[in-house]
C-alpha positions in Angstrom: -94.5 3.7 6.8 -93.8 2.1 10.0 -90.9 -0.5 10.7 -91.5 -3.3 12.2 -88.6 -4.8 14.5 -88.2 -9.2 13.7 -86.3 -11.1 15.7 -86.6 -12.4 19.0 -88.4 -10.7 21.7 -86.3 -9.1 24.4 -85.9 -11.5 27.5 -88.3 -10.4 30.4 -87.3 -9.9 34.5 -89.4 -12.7 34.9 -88.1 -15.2 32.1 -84.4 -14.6 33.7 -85.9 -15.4 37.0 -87.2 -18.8 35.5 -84.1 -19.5 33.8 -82.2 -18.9 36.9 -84.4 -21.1 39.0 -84.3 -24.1 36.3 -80.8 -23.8 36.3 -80.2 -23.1 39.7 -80.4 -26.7 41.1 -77.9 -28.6 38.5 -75.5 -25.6 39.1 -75.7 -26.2 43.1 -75.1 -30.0 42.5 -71.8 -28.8 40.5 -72.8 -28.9 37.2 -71.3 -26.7 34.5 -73.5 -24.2 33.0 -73.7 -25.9 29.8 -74.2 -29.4 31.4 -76.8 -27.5 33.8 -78.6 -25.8 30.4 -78.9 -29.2 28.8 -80.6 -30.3 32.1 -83.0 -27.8 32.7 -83.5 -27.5 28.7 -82.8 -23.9 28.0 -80.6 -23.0 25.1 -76.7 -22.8 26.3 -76.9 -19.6 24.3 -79.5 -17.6 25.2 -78.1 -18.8 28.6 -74.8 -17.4 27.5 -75.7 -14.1 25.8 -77.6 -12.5 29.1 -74.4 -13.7 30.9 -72.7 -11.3 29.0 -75.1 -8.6 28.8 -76.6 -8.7 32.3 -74.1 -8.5 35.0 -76.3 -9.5 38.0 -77.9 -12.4 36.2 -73.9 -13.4 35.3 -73.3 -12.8 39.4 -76.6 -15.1 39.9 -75.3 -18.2 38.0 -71.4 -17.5 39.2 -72.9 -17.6 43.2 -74.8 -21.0 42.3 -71.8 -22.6 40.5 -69.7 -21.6 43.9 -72.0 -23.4 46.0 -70.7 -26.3 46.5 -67.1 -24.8 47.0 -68.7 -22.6 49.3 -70.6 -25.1 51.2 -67.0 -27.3 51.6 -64.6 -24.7 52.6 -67.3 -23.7 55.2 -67.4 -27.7 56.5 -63.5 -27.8 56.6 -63.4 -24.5 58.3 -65.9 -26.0 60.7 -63.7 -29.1 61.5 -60.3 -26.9 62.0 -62.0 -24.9 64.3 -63.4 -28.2 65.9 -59.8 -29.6 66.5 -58.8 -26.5 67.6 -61.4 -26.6 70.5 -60.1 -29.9 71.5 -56.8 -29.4 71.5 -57.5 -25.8 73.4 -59.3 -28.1 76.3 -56.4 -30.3 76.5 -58.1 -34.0 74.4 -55.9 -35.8 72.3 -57.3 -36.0 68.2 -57.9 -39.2 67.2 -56.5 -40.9 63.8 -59.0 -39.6 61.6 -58.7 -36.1 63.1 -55.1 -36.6 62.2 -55.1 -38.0 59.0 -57.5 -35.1 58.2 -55.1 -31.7 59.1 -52.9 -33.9 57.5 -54.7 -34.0 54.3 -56.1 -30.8 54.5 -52.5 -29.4 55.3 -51.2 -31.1 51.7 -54.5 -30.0 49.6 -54.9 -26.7 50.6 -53.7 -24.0 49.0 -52.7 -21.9 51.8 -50.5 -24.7 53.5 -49.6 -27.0 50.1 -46.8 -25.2 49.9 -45.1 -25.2 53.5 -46.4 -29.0 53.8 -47.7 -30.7 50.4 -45.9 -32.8 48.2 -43.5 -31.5 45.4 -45.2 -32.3 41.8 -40.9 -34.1 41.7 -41.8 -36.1 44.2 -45.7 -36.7 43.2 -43.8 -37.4 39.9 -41.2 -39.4 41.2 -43.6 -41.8 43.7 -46.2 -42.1 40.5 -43.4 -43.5 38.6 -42.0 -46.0 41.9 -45.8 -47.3 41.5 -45.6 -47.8 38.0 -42.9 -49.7 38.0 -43.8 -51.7 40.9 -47.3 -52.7 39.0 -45.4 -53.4 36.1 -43.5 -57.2 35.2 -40.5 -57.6 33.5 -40.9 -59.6 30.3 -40.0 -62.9 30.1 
């Protein structure tokens, strides 16, 4: 007697490829992969189970959900190197090339610590404003 195998048919090359490119779009825009699933409609799980089992499908989805991290650091980079050039030639940055090194020296993670803002003093100037907003009863 021959068995017979039930359950779900094993997922095809060429269905991963569809998933991938239904999914692909919400995860550029910076969607999670469940928010993305539930956009495309595919099953979180299935979606879920070949991450684990299939390493390059999991590298597929983790390059998409990086895109738009990817895409900013590689505009920021961009505009230091941009500032740079001006400064090299000798032109004075404007405000809004100031008040961006400025930020970008506080929010980065490779300058925050040299020239961001304590989480004390975040802490402390959050409270300042609180108080400020607030009025005394009468």
């Amino acid at each position: 007697m021959k068995l017979v195998k039930k359950g779900r048919p094993a997922i095809t090359d060429k269905t991963k490829d569809r998933i991938v490119q239904k999914l692909e779009p919400y995860l550029k825009a910076g969607l999670s992969v469940k928010k993305a699933c539930i956009q495309a409609q595919i099953p979180k799980s299935t979606v879920y189970e070949l991450m684990q089992r299939d390493t390059d499908f999991a590298d597929q989805i983790k390059r998409y959900e990086q895109y738009l991290s990817t895409l900013f650091s590689s505009s920021v980079t961009f505009q230091l190197h941009s500032l740079v050039a001006k400064q090299m030639i000798g032109k004075q940055i404007d405000q809004i090339d100031f008040n961006f090194m400025k930020w970008f020296a506080q929010a980065s993670k490779h300058t925050r610590d040299e020239f961001g803002v304590s989480e004390h003093e975040d802490l402390k100037r959050q409270w300042n404003n609180l108080n400020e907003t607030l009025v005394a009863p009468d």
